[in-house]
C-alpha positions, 0 to 999 in steps of 0.5 A: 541607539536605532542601529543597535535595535535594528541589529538585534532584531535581525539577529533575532531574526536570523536565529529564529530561521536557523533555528525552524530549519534545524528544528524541521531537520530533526523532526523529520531526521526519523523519516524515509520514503517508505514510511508515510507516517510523518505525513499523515495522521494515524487513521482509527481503521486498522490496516492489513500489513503483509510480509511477504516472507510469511508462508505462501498457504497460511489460511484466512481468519474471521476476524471481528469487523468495526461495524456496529453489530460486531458480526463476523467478517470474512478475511478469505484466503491469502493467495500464492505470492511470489518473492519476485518477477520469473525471470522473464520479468513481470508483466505490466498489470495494468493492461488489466482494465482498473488496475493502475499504477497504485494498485499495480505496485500494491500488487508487485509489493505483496508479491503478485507480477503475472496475469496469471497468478491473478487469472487463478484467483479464487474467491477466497483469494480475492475476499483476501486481497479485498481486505488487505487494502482499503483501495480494492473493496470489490474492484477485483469482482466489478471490474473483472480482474480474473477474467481479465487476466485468463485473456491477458494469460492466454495471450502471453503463452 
């Protein structure tokens, strides 16, 4: 009688473990690199997404920030992107002091690879990219991309 109950509790056993792992395979089947959406929650902060087959001169907008007093909030001016690298390939944006390797690949996704499509930002520009990634609020400005850029720009000629 003991053998028959220990055999079924591994079966038991056994099936409930195949089954977690299909059940985990088909849970995540749906899932690809790209889409971080089957590993984090949904955020209530709304994202700007960016399609790098719209029009390179759409202008900004003012939109209506999240903020208490609802007052306007400037988005600014969607910069000149590229759909890839000239085809002296793209130069490594993070010589440029506080960009790394997120903010680099944020930048090459959107469709920015030299120093000088950053060298000639402008302010509406920048307010743009400030907005379009919460990782940028005001590093553009306090660590001095622009200017940055000009030096790397003039360097590489």
């Amino acid at each position: 009688m003991f053998e028959i109950v220990s055999q079924i509790f591994i079966y038991f056993i056994l099936v409930a473990l195949i089954g977690g792992i299909i059940g985990y395979l088909i849970g995540h089947a749906g899932c690809s690199k790209k889409s971080s959406s089957c590993n984090e929650k949904t955020k209530s902060t709304h994202e700007l997404h960016i399609d790098k087959r719209e029009s390179k001169e759409d202008e900004g907008l003012t939109v209506i920030s999240s903020n208490s007093t609802n007052e306007p909030k400037e988005v600014g001016k969607k910069p000149t992107l590229l759909l890839e690298p000239r085809e002296d390939g793209k130069d490594n944006l993070q010589l440029i002091k506080g960009i790394g390797k997120v903010s680099e690949k944020f930048l090459n996704d959107i469709g920015i690879y030299h120093f000088e499509q950053i060298a000639k930002l402008t302010k509406e520009e920048v307010i743009w990219l400030n907005n379009s990634m919460t990782l940028f609020q005001g590093k553009i400005e306090r660590e001095e991309w622009v200017t940055q850029a000009k030096k790397l720009a003039q360097n590489s000629k």
